[in-house]
BALOBA-1460 file (C-alpha; in Angstrom, 3 decimals):
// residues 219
<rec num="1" residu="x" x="114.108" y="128.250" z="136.218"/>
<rec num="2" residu="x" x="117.358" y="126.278" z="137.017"/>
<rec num="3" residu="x" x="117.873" y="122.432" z="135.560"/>
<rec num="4" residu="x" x="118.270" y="121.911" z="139.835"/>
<rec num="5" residu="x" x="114.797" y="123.535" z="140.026"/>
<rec num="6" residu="x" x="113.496" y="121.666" z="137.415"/>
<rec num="7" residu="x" x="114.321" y="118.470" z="138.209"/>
<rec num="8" residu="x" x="113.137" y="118.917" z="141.787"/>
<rec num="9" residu="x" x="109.939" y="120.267" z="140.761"/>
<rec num="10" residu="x" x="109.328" y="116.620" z="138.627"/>
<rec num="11" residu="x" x="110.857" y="114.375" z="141.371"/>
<rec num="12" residu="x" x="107.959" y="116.133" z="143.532"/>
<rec num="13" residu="x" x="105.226" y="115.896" z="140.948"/>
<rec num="14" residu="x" x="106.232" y="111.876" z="140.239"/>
<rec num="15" residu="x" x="106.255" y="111.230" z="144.081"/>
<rec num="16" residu="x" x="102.454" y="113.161" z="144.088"/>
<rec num="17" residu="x" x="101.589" y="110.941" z="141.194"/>
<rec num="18" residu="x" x="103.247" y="107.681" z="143.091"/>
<rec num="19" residu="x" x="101.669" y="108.325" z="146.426"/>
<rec num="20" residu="x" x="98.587" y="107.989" z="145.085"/>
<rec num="21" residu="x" x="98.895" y="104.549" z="143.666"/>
<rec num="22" residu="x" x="97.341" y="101.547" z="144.956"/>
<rec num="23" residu="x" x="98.549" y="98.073" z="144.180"/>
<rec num="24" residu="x" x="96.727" y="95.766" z="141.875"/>
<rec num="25" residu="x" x="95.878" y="92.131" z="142.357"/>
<rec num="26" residu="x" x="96.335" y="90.426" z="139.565"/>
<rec num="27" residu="x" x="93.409" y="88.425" z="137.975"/>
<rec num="28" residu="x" x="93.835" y="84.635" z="138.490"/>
<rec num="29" residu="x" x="94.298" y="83.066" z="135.017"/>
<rec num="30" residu="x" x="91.510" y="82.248" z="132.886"/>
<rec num="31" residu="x" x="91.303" y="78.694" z="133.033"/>
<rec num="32" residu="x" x="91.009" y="78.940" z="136.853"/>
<rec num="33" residu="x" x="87.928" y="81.775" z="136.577"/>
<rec num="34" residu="x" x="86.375" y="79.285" z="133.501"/>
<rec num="35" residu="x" x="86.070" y="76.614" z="136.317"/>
<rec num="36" residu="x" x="85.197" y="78.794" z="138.906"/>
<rec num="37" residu="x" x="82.084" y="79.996" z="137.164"/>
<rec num="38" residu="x" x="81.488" y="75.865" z="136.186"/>
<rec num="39" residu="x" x="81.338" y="75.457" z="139.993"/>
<rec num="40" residu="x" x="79.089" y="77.838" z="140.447"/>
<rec num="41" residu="x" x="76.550" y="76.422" z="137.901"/>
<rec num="42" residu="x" x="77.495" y="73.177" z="138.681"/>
<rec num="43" residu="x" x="76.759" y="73.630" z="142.602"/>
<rec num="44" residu="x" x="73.091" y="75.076" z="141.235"/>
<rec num="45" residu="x" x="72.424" y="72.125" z="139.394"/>
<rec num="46" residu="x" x="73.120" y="70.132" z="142.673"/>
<rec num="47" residu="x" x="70.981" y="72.770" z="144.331"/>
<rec num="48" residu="x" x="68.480" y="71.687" z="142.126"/>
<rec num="49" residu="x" x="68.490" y="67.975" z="142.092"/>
<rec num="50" residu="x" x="66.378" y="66.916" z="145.313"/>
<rec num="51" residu="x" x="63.167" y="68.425" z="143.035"/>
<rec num="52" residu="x" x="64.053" y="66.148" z="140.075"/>
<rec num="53" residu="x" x="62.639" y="62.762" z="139.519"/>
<rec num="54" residu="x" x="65.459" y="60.816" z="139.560"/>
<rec num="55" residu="x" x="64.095" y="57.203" z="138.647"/>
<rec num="56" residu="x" x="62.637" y="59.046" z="135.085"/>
<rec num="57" residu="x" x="65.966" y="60.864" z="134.623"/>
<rec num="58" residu="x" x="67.698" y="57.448" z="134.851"/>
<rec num="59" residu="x" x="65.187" y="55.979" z="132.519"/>
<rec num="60" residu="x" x="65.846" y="59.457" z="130.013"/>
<rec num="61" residu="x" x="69.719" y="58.829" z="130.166"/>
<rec num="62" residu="x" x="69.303" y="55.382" z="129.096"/>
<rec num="63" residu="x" x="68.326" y="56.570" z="125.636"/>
<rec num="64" residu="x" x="71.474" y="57.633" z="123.503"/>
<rec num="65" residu="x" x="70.919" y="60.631" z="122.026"/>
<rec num="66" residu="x" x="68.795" y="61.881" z="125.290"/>
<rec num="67" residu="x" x="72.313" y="61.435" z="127.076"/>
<rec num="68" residu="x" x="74.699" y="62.854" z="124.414"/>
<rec num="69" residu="x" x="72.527" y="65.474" z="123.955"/>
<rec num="70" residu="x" x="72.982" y="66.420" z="127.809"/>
<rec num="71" residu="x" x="76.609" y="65.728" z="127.403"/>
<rec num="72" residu="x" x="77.150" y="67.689" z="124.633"/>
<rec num="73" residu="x" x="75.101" y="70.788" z="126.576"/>
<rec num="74" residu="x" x="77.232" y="70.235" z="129.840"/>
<rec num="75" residu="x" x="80.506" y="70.568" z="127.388"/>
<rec num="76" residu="x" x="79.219" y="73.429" z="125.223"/>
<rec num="77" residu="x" x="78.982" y="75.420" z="128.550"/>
<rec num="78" residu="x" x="82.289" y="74.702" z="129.946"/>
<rec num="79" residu="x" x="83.973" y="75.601" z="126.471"/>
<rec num="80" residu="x" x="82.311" y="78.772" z="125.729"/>
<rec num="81" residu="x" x="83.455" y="79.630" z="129.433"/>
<rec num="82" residu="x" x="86.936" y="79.186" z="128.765"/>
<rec num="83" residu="x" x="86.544" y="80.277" z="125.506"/>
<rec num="84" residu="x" x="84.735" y="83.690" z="126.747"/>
<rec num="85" residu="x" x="87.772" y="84.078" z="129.270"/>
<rec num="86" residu="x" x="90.251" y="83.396" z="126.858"/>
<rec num="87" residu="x" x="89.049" y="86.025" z="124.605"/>
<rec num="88" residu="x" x="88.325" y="88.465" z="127.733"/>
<rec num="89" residu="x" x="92.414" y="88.529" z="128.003"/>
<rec num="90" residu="x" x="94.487" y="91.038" z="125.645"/>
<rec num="91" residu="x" x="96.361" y="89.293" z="123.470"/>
<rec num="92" residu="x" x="94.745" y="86.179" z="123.436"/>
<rec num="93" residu="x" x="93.847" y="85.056" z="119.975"/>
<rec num="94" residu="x" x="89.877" y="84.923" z="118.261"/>
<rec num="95" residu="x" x="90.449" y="81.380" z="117.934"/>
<rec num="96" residu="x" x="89.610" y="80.565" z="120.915"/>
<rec num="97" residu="x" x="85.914" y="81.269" z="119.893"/>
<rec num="98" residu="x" x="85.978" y="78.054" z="118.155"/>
<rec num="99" residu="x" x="86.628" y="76.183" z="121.152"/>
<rec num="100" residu="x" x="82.420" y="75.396" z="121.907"/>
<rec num="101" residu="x" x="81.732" y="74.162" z="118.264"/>
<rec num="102" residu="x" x="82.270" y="70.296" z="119.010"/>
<rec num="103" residu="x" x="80.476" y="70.147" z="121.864"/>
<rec num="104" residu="x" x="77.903" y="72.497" z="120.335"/>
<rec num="105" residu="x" x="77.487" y="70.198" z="117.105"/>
<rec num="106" residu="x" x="77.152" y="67.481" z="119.338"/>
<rec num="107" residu="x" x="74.688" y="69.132" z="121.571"/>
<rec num="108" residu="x" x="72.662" y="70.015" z="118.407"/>
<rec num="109" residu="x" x="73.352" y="66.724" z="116.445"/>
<rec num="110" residu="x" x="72.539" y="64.313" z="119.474"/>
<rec num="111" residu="x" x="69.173" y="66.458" z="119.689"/>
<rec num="112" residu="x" x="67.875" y="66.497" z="116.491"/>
<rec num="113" residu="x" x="68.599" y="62.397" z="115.790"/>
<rec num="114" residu="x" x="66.279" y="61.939" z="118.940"/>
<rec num="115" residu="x" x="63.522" y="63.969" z="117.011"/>
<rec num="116" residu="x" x="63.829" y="60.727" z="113.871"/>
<rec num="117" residu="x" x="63.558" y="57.880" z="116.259"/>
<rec num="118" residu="x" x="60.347" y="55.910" z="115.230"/>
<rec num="119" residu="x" x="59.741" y="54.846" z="119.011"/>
<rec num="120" residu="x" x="58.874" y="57.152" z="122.729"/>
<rec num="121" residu="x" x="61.252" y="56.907" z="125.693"/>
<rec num="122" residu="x" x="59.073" y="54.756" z="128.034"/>
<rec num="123" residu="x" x="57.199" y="57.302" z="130.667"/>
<rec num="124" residu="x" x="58.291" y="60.072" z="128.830"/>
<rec num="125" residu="x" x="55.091" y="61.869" z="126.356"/>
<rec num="126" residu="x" x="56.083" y="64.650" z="123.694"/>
<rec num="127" residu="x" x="55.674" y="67.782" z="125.214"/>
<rec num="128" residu="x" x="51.967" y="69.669" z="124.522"/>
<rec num="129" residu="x" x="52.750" y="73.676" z="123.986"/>
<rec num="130" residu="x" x="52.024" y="74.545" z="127.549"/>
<rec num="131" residu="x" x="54.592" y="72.191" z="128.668"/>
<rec num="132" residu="x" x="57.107" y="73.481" z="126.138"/>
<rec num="133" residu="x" x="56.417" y="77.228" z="127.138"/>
<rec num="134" residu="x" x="57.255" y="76.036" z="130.901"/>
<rec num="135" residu="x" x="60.652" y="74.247" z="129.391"/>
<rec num="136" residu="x" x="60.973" y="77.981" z="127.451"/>
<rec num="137" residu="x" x="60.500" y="80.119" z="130.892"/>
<rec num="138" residu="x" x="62.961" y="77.559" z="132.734"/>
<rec num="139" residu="x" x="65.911" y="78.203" z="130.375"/>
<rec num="140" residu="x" x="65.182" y="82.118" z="130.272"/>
<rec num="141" residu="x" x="65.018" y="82.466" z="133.971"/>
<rec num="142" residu="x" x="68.464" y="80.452" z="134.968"/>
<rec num="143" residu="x" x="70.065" y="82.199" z="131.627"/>
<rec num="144" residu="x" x="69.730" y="85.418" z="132.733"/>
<rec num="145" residu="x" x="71.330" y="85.416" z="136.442"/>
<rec num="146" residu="x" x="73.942" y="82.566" z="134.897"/>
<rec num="147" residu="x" x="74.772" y="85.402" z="131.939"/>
<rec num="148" residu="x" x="74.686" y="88.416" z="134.025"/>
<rec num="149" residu="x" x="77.335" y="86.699" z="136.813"/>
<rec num="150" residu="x" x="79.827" y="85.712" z="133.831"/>
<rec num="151" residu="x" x="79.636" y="89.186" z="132.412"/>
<rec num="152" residu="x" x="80.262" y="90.644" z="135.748"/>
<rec num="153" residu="x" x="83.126" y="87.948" z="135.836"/>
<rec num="154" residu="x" x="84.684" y="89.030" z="132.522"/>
<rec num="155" residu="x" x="84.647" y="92.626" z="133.122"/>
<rec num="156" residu="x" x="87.614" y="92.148" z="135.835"/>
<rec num="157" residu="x" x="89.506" y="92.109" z="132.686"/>
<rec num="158" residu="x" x="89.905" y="94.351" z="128.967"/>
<rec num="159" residu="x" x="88.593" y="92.086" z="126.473"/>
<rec num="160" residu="x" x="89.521" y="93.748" z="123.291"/>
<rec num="161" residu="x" x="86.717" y="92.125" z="121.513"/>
<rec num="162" residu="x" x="83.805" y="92.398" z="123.847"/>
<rec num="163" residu="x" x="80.804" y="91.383" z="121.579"/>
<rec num="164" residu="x" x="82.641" y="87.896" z="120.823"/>
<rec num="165" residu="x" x="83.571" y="87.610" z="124.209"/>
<rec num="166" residu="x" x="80.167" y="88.765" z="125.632"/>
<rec num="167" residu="x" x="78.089" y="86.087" z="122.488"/>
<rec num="168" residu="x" x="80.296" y="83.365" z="124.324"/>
<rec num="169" residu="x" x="79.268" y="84.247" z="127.496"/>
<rec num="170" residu="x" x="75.505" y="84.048" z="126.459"/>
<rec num="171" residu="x" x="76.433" y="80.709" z="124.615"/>
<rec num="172" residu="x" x="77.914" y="78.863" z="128.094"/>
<rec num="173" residu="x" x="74.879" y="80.624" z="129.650"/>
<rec num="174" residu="x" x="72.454" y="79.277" z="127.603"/>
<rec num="175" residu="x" x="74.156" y="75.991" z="127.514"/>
<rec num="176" residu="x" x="74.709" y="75.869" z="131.056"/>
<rec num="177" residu="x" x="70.463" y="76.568" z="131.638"/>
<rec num="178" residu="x" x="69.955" y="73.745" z="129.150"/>
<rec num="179" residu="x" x="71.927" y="71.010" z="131.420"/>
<rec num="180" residu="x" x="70.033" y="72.618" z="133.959"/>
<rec num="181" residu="x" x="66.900" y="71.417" z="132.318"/>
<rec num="182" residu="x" x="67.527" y="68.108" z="131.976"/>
<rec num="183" residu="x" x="66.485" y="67.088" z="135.041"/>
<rec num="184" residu="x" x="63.427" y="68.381" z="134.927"/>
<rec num="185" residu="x" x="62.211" y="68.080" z="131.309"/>
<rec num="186" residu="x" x="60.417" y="64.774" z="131.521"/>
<rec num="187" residu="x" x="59.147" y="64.637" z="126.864"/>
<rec num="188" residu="x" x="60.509" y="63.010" z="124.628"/>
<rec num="189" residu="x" x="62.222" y="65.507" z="122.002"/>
<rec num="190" residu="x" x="60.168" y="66.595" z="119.199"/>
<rec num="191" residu="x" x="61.049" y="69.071" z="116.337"/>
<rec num="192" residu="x" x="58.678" y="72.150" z="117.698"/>
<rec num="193" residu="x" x="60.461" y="71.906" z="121.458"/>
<rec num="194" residu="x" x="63.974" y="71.195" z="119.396"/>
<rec num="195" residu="x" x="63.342" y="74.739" z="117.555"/>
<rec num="196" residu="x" x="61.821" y="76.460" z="120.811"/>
<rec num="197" residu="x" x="64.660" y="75.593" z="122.664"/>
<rec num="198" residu="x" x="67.498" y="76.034" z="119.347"/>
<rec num="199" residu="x" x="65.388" y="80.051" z="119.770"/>
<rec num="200" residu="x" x="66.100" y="80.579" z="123.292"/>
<rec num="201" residu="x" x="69.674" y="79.640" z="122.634"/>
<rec num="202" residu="x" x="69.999" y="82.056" z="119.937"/>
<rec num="203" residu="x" x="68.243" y="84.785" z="121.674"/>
<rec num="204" residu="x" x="70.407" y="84.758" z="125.237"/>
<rec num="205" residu="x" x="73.524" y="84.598" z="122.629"/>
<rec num="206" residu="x" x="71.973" y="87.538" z="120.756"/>
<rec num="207" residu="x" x="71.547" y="89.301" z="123.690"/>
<rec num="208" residu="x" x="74.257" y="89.028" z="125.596"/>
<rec num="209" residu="x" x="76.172" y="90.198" z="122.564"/>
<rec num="210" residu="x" x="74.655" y="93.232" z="122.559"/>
<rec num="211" residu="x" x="73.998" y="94.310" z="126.105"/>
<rec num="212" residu="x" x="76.916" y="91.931" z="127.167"/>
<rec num="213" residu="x" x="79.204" y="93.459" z="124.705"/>
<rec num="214" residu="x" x="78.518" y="97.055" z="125.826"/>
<rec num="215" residu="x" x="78.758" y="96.044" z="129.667"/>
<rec num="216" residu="x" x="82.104" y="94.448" z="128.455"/>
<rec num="217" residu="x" x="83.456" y="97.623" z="126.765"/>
<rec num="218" residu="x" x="85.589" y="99.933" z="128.688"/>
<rec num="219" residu="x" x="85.530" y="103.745" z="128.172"/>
């Protein structure tokens, strides 16, 4: 075969390859999909807030630690978010997974002084077990649809590592179900609903590494 014949035959067989090609959008940056999932959550929480009693979440948020502990839950989401679409982009460093742990450690902290304070938020009783098991059923059932949507979310892109990237996920998930609760979670905190709820955290994190992380890989 002539170099002319050659060359023709590979001009042809790029052009087959080329024709075939269809343009791709790229992703919008991952700050912008962080707060586009916070919306989302966000606009459930307001979807949510003509069932809460308002007057005895007013009361709650008077207390301190009651309102740094929400705080510290609505910035432990929003972190791990960015953090988990950091992390989803090649390239980007594992740092970024230590974004959540000030938020998170004052999320815990603020928590667990409100289980050592020698006196009750007015109107609001320590939760009995059956209470507690309701407050463990909430966080489950918003966790899973909240996880499942940022997973879907992340997969748009490569993530290199995708069990970090997917733990994250399930940590702004979990987070995200806790500010969720805080409406509607009308105890005082006590060390058995501090550890119920410190279990459910670990387990949607847990989870969504594994399944997460294997949704996450590609090939």
């Amino acid at each position: 075969m002539s170099d002319t014949a050659r060359t023709s035959a590979h001009e042809r067989l790029v052009d087959s390859l080329a024709g075939g090609l269809r343009p791709v959008r790229r992703l919008p940056g991952p700050a912008f999909r962080a707060l586009a999932w916070c919306a989302a959550a966000a606009g459930l929480g307001l979807a949510l807030m003509p069932f809460a009693d308002l007057e005895a979440l007013r009361t709650r948020m008077a207390v301190a630690d009651l309102r740094y502990a929400a705080l510290g839950a609505v910035l432990t989401a929003v972190a791990a978010a960015v953090a988990a679409f950091q992390t989803s982009v090649p390239g980007r460093a594992s740092t970024w997974a230590l974004l959540p742990l000030a938020p998170a450690a004052l999320w815990i902290g603020a928590s667990g002084v409100g289980c050592l304070r020698d006196w009750a938020v007015p109107g609001a009783d320590p939760a009995d077990m059956h209470q507690t098991g309701g407050c463990v059923a909430f966080l489950l059932t918003f966790s899973l649809p909240l996880s499942l949507a940022l997973v879907w979310m992340l997969r748009r892109a490569c993530p290199l590592r995708p069990n970090l990237t997917a733990a994250l996920a399930g940590l702004s998930a979990a987070a995200a179900s806790a500010a969720l609760l805080v409406p509607f979670h009308p105890h005082d905190a006590t060390a058995t609903d501090l550890a119920l709820h410190a279990l459910v955290v670990g387990l949607v994190i847990g989870a969504n590494g594994l399944a997460g992380g294997r949704l996450l890989r590609r090939g």
